[in-house]
N, C-alpha and C positions, 0 to 999 in steps of 0.2 A: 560119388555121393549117392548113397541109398534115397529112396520115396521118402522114408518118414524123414529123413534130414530134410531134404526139402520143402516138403510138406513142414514140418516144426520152425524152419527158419522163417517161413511164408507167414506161417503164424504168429509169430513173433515181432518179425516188420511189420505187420498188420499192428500188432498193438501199440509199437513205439509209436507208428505215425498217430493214429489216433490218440495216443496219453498226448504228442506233441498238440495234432489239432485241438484238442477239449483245456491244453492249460491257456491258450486263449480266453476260454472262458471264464477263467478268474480274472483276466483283462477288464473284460466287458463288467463283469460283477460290483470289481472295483470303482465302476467309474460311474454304473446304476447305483449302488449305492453311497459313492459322494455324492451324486445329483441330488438322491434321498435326504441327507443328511443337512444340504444346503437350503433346501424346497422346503423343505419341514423347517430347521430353528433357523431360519433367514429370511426367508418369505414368507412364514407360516400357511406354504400351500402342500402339503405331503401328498401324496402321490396313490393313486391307487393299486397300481399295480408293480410299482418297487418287489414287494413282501412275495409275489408267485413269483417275478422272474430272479429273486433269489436265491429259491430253493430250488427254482428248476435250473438256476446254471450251476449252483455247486453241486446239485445231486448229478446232472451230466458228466463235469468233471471227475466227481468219485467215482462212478460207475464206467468211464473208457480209462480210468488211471487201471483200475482193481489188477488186472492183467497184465502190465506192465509192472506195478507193484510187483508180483510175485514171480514172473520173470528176472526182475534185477534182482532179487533177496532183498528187499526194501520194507520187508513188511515187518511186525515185530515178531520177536521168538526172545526167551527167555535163554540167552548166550551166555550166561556166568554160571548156567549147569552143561547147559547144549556141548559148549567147548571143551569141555572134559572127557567126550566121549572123543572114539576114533572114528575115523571115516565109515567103516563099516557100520560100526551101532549107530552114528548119524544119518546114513541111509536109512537103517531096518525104521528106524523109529519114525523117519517123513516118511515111509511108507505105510505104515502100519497107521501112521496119525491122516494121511491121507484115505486111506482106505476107509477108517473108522472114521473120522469128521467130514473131510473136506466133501466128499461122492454124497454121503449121504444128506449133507447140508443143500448143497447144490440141489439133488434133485427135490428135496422139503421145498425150497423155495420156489423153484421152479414149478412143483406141483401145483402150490397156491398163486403163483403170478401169474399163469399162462393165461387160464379163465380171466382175471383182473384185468386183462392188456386187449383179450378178445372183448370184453361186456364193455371195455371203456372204450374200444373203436367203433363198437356196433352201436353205441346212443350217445355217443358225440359227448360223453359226460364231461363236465365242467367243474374248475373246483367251486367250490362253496365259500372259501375264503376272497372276503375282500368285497367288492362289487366291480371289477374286474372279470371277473368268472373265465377266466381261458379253458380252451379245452385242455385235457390231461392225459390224451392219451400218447400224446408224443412224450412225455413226459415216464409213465411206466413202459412204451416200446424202446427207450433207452434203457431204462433198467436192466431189463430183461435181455436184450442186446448185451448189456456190459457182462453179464451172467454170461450169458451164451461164449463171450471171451475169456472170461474167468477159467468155464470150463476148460477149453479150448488149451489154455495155456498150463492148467491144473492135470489134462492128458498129456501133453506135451513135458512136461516136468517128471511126471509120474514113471511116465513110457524111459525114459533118462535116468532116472533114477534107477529101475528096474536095471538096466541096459548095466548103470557104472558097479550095482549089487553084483551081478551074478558073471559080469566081461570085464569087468576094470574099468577104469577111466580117474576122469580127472573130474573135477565141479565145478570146470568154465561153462556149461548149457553146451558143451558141443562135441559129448561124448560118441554121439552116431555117426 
């Protein structure tokens, strides 16, 4: 087994376990907001801080899923043209669509979050919604983290894809 198999498979248990730990979090979501929903038309006491940790547990779930997403081919693609091609031109084309979207998307966002993630650590900013006000920065250093695996998994696919174009292979993920 080559470095980058290793290396790639490393990366990839890294993401299962995490998409496994974070769908927990639709757990907990579920059960913050039956509280919500109970607190509000049953006791007329609503809650103030339901509405952040809403958005902060689904956004963590989306952001450890992302990578695992595209690891398993779970994400969407338009399959009723896609399947008409042959393996080859379904290669060239995720690579040419990776090259041209996925890299340059990646680093655009990253451009803009990294500043976001540092300004939000260094003055402890808080949201503004609610009177609640929790801090936010754990909130965008997940983001940016799930990014950082996106990539991670988006090289690892790339580098595979590259590999099954120009050696052969199969499109089980474990062509190296």
């Amino acid at each position: 087994m080559n470095t980058f198999t290793k290396i790639g498979n490393g990366i990839e248990r890294f993401n299962k376990k995490a998409f496994e730990i974070s769908s927990w979090a639709l757990v907990v979501l579920i059960l913050i907001m039956t509280y919500e929903v109970v607190a509000r038309y049953v006791f007329n006491r609503p809650t103030t801080w339901s509405y952040e940790m809403s958005y902060f547990l689904s956004s963590f779930f989306i952001m450890m899923s992302m990578a695992y997403t595209l690891q398993t081919k779970n994400h969407v693609s338009i399959d009723i043209i896609y399947n008409r091609f042959s393996e080859k031109t379904k290669l060239i084309l995720t690579l040419i669509f990776t090259v041209a979207f996925f890299f340059p998307m990646w680093a655009l966002i990253s451009y803009y979050m990294v500043p976001q993630v540092v300004h939000s650590f260094q003055t402890n900013e808080r949201s503004s919604y609610g009177s609640w006000l929790p801090v936010i920065w754990p909130f965008k250093a997940w983001i940016l983290f799930g990014l950082l695996m996106l990539l991670l998994q988006g090289l690892v696919e790339f580098i595979r894809d590259l590999h099954r174009l120009f050696k052969g292979g199969t499109n089980d993920g474990n062509a190296l």
